[in-house]
Each structure stands twice: as structure tokens, then as C-alpha cells.
C-alpha positions in Angstrom: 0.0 0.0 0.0 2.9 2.2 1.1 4.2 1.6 -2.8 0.7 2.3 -4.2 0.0 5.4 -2.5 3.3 7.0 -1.9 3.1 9.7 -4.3 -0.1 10.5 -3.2 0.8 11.1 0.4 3.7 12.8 -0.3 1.7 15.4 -2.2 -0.9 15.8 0.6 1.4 15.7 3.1 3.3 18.8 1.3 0.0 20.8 1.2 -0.9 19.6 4.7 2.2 21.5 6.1 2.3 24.2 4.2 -1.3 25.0 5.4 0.1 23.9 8.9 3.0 26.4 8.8 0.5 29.4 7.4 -1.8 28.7 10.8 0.6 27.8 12.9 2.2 31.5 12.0 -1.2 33.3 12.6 -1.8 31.3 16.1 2.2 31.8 16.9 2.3 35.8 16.5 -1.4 36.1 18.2 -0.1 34.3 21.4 3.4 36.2 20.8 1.4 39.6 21.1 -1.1 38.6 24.2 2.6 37.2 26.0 4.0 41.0 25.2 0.8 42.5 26.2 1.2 40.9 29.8 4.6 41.9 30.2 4.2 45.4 29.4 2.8 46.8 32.0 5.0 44.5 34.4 8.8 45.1 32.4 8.5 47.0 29.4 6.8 50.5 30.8 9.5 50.2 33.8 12.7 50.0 31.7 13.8 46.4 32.2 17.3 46.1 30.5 16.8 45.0 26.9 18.6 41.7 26.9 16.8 40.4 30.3 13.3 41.0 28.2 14.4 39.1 25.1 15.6 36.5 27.9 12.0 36.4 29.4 10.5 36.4 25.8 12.6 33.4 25.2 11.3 31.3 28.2 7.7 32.3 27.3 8.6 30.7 23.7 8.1 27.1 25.0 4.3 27.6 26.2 3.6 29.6 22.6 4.8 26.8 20.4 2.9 23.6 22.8 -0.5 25.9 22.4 0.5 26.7 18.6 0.3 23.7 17.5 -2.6 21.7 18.4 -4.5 25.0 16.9 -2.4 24.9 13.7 -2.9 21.5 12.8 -6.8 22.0 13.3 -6.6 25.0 11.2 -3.8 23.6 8.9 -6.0 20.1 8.5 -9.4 22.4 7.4 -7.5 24.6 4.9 -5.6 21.4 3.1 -8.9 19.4 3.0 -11.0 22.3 1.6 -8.4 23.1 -1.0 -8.3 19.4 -2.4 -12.1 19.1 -2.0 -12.8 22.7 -3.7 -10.0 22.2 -6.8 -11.8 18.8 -7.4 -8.9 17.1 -5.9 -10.2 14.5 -3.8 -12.9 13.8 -6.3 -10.6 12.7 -9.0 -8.7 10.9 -6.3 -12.0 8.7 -5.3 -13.1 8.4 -8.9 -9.6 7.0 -9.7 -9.7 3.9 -6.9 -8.0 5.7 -4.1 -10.1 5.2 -0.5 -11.0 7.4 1.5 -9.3 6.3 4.2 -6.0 6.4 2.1 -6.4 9.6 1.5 -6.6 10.5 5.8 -3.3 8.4 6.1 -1.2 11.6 5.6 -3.0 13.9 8.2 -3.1 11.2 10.7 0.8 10.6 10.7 1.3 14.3 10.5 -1.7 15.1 13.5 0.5 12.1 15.5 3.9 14.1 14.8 2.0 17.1 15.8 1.1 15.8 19.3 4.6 14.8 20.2 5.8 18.2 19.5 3.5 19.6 21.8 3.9 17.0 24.2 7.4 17.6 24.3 7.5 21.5 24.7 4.5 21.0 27.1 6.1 18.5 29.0 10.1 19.4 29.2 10.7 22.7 27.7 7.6 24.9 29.1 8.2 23.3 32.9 12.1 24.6 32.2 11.0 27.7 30.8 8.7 28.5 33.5 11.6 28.0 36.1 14.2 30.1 34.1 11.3 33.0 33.8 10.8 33.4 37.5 14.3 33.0 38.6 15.2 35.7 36.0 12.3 37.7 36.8 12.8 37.6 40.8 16.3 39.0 39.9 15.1 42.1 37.7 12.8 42.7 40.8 15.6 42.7 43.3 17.9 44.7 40.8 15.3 46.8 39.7 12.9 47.5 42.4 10.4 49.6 39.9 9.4 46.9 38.2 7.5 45.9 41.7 7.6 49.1 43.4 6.8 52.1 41.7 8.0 55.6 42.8 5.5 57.6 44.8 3.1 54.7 44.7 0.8 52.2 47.2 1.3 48.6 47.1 -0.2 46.2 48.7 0.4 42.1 49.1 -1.9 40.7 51.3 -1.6 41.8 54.2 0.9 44.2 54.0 1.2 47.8 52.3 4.2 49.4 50.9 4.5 53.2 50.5 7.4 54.3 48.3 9.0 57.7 47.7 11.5 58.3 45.1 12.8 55.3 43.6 16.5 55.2 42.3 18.4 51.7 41.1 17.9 49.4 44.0 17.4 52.4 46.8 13.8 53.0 47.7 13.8 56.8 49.8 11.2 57.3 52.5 9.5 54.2 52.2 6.4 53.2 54.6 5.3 49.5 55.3 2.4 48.6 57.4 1.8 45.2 58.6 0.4 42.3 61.0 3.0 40.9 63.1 2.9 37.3 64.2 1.6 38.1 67.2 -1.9 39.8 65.6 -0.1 43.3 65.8 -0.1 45.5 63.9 2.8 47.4 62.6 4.1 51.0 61.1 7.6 50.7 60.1 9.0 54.1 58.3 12.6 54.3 57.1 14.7 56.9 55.2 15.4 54.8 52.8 15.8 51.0 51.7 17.7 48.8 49.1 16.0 45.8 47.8 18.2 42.4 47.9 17.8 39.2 46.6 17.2 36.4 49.1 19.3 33.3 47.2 17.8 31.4 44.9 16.2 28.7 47.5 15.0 30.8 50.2 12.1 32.7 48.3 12.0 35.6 49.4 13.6 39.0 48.7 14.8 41.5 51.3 14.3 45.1 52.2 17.4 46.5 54.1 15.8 49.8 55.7 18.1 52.2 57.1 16.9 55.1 59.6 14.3 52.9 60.9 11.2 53.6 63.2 8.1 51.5 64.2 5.0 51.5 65.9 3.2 48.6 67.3 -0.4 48.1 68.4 -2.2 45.1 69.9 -6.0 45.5 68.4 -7.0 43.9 71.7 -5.3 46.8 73.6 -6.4 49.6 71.6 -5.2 52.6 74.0 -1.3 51.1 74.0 1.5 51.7 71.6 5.1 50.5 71.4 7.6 52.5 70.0 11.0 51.5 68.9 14.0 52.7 66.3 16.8 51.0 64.5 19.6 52.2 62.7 19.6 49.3 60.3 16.3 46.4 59.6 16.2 43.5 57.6 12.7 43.0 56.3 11.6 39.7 54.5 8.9 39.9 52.0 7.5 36.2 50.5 7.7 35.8 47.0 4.8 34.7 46.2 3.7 38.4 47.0 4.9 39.9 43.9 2.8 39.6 41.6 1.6 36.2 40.9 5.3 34.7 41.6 5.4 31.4 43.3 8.9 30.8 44.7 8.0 26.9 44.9 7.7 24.3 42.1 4.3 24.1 41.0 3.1 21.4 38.3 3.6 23.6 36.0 7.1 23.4 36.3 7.4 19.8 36.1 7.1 17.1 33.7 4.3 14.8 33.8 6.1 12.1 35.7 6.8 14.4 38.2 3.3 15.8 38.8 1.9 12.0 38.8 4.6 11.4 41.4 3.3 14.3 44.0 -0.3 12.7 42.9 0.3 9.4 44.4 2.0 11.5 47.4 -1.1 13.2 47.9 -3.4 10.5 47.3 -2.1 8.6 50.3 -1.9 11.7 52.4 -5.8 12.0 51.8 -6.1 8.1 51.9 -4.9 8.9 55.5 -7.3 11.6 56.6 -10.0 9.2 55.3 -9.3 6.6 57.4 -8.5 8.8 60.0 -12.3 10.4 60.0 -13.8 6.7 59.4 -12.0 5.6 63.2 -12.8 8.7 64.2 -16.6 8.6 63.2 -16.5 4.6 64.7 -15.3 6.2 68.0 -18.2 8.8 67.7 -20.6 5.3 66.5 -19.4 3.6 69.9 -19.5 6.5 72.4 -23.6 7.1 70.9 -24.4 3.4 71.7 -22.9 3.6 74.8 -24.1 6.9 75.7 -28.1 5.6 74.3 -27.5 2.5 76.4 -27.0 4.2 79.6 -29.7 6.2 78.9 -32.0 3.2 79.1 -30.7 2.3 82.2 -31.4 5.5 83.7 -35.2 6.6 83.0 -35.2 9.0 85.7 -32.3 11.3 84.2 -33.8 11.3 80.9 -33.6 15.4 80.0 -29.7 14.9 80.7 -29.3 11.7 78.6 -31.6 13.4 75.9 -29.0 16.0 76.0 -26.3 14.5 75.3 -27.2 12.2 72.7 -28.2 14.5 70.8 -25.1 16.6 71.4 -22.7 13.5 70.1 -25.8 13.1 67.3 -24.4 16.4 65.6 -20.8 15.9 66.5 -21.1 13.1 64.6 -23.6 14.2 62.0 -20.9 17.6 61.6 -17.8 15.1 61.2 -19.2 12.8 58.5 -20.4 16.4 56.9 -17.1 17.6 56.5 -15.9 17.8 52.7 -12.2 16.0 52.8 -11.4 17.9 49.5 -8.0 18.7 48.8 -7.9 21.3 46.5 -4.0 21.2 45.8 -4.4 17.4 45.1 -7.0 18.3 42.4 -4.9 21.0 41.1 -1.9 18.5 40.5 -4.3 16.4 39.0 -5.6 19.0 36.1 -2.3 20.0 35.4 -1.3 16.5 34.7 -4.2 15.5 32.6 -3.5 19.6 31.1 -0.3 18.2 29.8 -1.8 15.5 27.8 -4.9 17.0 26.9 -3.4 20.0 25.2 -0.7 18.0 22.6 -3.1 15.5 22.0 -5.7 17.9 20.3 -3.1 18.0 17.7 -4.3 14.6 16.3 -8.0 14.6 17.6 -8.5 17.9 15.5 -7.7 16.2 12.1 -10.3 14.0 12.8 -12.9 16.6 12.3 -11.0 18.7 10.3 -10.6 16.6 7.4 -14.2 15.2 6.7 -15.2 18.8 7.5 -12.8 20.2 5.4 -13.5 17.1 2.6 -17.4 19.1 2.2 -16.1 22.4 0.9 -17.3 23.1 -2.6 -15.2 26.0 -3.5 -13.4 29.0 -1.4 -12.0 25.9 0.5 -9.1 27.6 2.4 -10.4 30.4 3.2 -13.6 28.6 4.6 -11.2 26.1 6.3 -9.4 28.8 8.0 -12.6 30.5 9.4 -14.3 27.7 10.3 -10.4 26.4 11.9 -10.5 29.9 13.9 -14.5 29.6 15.3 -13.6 25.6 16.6 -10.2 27.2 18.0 -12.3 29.6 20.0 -14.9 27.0 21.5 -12.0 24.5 22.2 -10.1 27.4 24.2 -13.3 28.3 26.1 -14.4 25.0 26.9 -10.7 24.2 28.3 -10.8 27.5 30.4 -14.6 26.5 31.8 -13.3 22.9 32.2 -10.2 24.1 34.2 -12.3 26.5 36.6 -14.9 23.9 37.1 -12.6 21.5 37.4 -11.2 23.7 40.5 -14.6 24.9 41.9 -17.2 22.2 41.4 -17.0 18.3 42.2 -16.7 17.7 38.4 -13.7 14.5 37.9 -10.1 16.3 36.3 -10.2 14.2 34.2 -13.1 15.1 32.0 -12.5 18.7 33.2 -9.3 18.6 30.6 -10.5 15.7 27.9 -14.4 17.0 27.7 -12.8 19.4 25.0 -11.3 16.3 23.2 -13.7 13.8 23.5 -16.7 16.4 22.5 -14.4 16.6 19.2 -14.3 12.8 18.9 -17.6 12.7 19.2 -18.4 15.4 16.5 -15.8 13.7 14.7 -17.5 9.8 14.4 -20.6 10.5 12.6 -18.7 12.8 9.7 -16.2 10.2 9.5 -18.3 7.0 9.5 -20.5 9.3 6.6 -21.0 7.6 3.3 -21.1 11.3 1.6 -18.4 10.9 -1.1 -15.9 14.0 -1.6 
């Protein structure tokens, strides 16, 4: 077969990328843009040295290409099918003895190539990017402290505010931080000025040194009393994970798959634990209510008490077995995971509806494929987000939180596909 047909999938095959290359272009430069866009306000408007941003657009790059494609080949797929089916193509093809399914061989193999790409920028080269972007980024801040703290400006993380004054390199004049203290106090610390440090690379934080320091503490519970005190020189610590949307941790998204399924199974058993540890608990409650209702039976005369209590372990009981056991970082681990398959795998689902769409086109074929490409793009993108926040907020599995998108294609897919309707 692979002698028969061998010119004939070379020649689709060369129109299938070329089509591939045009969308994967257009879905490249629109993700390129929306990535500038989001750093703007962050690095460009705050003068970022040149070479650090081109750094930053670099490690972005791997997260562009793994989304880039599965759109691409979807698009790519449409506008190759509705050429050959528009010029006649496919016709001629069917009317000389060539199958149909002959004819799909080419955008399988290439929708299969496709996924692996993506896999493999989604699965090693966006987790390293992602880890090169905040370590860089985290070292801009402390270098740079305008790209986090503006001059003359209010900034807040948390539970703490900054106040700046004039901002020059790494020195931060007449700067104003109010906080909450361990203790529940709060705090007013005011210094003449402060340089912003970098914290090492595993301790995730970043310093403020403050020099000409003076603070003011007051206990909420003592209203009417204030503690004063003054430094010459402070080291304040602010968490990482306070700028912005940095996390200083690894997150699943900076790790491969086997990773991610590897703190899965950690968690799992972790809540595997608490399980068990609620069902003792709730046979412990079981025991002390038959105990507690079998007293009670031998003592008619103290039955308001006994009524009392049994009714009191009732609810403990009924409040215990209530409680949701949910762990909301396991099921965040667990998206992620079934996110890094999903994603690269749409590369070869999508040429299954692609191509017997793209077969029906009677004449403007690319141009129809590349509309009709864009309007499927845009459901599949918003029916990944909703999956992801329901996935997140509701009780609905991971799993079909990340593969509803694909299998809702599969299933569009079937029917066209298993269609009798020559080309």
C-alpha cells in the first residue's frame, strides 16, 4: 500500500504543512502579542534592561509553540482538505480507486507528529522555561525594584502595604510599610530609605534592608497602648509569592508529567490517610452514641440529661461525617497532569474533524477552512478554560474537566467520519 499510495501522500502531506506552517504562523504571532501585552505593563513601561526581556520572551517561547500547534494543525488540517475538496482534488482521487481512508493516512501521521511536538515542549521545555522565567524575573525585581515598586506609589500584598518615595536603582527613599506581626499586631515601620536584595535562589523571598528605621506597634486587643521603637539598620523579609503572581515553589507547571503524577500518588495517600483517620474517628463517635443511648436506658429518671447529650454526640457526629475532605491542591496537580496530555493531544484529535469537514467544501476551501479552523479554535479554548475553573470549583472529575474538550471533538468527529457522503 505504502508503494501504491506513496506519491499521493507525499503530495498531501506537502499541502498539509504548508497550510500547517501558514496557521501555525497566525496562532504563533497572536499568542506572541497577548505574551507582550502581559509583560508590558510589568517590564517594558518600567525599563527592564533590553537583553533580560528578550531573555523572558525566550522562556515564554516554549508555552507559545505547545499551544500553537494543536490550533495549527486543526486550522492547517481544514484549509488542506477544503483546498483538495474545492480544486476537485479529492474527487478525481475517489473516482480513480483511491479510499477514502487512504487519503486520511497523511493527516493522521502528520496530527500524530503534531502531538509529540506539543507533548514535548509542554512536557520538558515549558516546565524549564517557566523555572528560568521566574528565577530571572525575581532577579530584575531585586535589581530593579520599579518593576515591583513604583516611585510615589501604594502597594499592597496581602496583608501588608508598601508606600514608596523616590525610587533610584535598588534604593527606595522614604518608604512606609504597614503590617500584622505574628503576634496579631499591627505594625508601622517608616525608614529613610531601603535597598531591595535578593534572598538566594532557595530561600524565596527578597529582602528590604531599611536604614533610619522607626516603628510602631499596636495590639488590636489593647487599643489605648503603643510601642515604639528605632533601628539604625532592619532586615525586612517579604515572601515571593507576594509579587505579583510569583510562586517561589515548584508548582506542576514546572514539572514534567512524571513528576506531577509522582506528587499525585504522594497526595493521594496523604488523603487516603485523613480518610481513614475520619472513618476511626466517626466509629469512635458510632461507639460512644451506643454507649451513651444505652446508659440512657438504664437510667429513666435522668432522661432530660441523657436526651441532652445524645443529641449533642448526634451532631458531632452528623458535623464530622459532613465535612468535605477535598484537597484542593491534590486536584490542582491532577488538572495540570491531565492539562499536559490534553493540550498535545488535540493535535491529532482535531484532524479527525478537520478533514471530513474540510472534505465538504465546494469552493473557497481555504479560506472557509481557516474560518471555520478559527470559530472551533475559540470553542475548544473556552471549553478548556470553563473545564479548568470547574474542574477547580465544582466536584466535576479532572479528568473530564481537561479531555471533555477532546472527546466532544471525537464525538463530533464519528458521525462525519463514518459518513458515506463521497468527496
Amino acid at each position: 500500500m505504502k508503494r501504491r499510495y506513496g506519491t499521493i501522500w507525499v503530495y498531501i502531506a506537502k499541502e498539509f504543512l504548508l497550510s500547517f506552517f501558514v496557521a501555525f504562523l497566525f496562532f504563533f504571532i497572536i499568542f506572541f502579542i497577548n505574551q507582550l501585552l502581559l509583560m508590558a505593563e510589568d517590564i517594558l513601561t518600567r525599563k527592564a534592561p533590553l537583553g533580560a526581556v528578550v531573555r523572558l520572551v525566550v522562556y515564554a517561547m516554549p508555552a507559545i509553540v505547545a499551544m500553537s500547534f494543536p490550533f495549527g494543525s486543526l486550522v492547517g488540517a481544514l484549509m488542506c482538505s477544503g483546498r483538495l475538496a474545492s480544486d476537485n482534488e479529492l474527487l478525481v482521487l475517489r473516482a480513480s480507486g483511491v479510499p477514502r481512508r487512504a487519503v486520511f493516512v497523511p493527516f493522521i501521521v502528520l496530527g500524530l507528529a503534531f502531538s509529540l511536538v506539543s507533548f514535548v515542549m509542554n512536557d520538558y521545555f515549558l516546565p524549564l522555561g517557566t523555572i528560568n522565567y521566574a528565577k530571572l524575573y525575581r532577579k530584575l525585581v531585586s535589581s530593579s525594584p520599579a518593576l515591583e515598586l513604583k516611585p510615589y506609589a501604594v502597594k499592597r500584598y496581602r496583608d501588608t502595604v508598601i508606600v514608596t518615595g523616590k525610587v533610584s536603582g535598588s534604593i527606595i527613599e522614604d518608604i512606609v510599610i504597614l503590617d500584622t506581626a505574628n503576634g496579631g499586631t499591627s505594625r508601622l515601620i517608616s525608614a529613610a530609605s531601603a535597598e531591595l536584595r535578593d534572598g538566594g535562589e532557595a530561600s524565596g523571598i527578597i529582602q528590604l534592608v531599611l536604614e533610619g528605621v522607626f516603628m510602631q506597634e499596636s495590639d488590636p486587643a489593647k487599643p489605648t497602648r503603643f510601642e515604639y521603637s528605632s533601628a539604625q539598620r532592619m532586615e525586612y523579609n517579604i515572601v515571593l509569592s507576594s509579587f505579583s503572581d510569583f510562586n517561589p515553589g515548584i508548582g506542576p507547571r514546572e514539572m514534567s508529567s512524571r513528576d506531577v503524577l509522582g506528587e499525585i500518588r504522594k497526595k493521594e495517600l496523604a488523603l487516603a490517610q485523613r480518610i481513614l483517620a475520619r472513618s476511626n474517628e466517626l466509629s469512635t463517635k458510632e461507639a460512644e452514641l451506643m454507649a451513651a443511648y444505652k446508659e440512657a436506658a438504664l437510667r429513666p429518671g435522668q432522661l432530660d440529661a441523657s436526651v441532652q447529650r445524645l443529641h449533642a454526640l448526634f451532631e458531632s457526629m452528623a458535623s464530622l461525617r459532613e465535612r468535605p475532605l477535598r484537597d484542593r491542591a491534590l486536584d490542582i496537580y491532577r488538572l495540570e497532569y491531565y492539562k499536559k496530555f490534553s493540550i498535545p493531544t488535540g493535535a491529532l484529535v482535531f484532524v479527525f474533524l478537520a478533514f471530513p469537514l474540510g472534505s465538504r467544501a465546494r469552493k473557497s476551501g481555504k479560506s472557509l477552512g481557516f474560518g471555520l479552523g478559527l470559530l472551533v479554535s475559540v470553542l475548544y479554548w473556552g471549553l478548556l478554560v470553563g473545564g479548568q475553573t470547574l474542574g477547580l470549583r465544582s466536584e466535576l472529575s479532572p479528568f473530564i474537566a481537561m479531555w471533555a474538550p477532546n472527546l466532544l471533538v471525537v464525538g463530533l468527529s464519528l458521525p462525519l467520519l463514518l459518513s458515506r457522503r463521497d468527496s
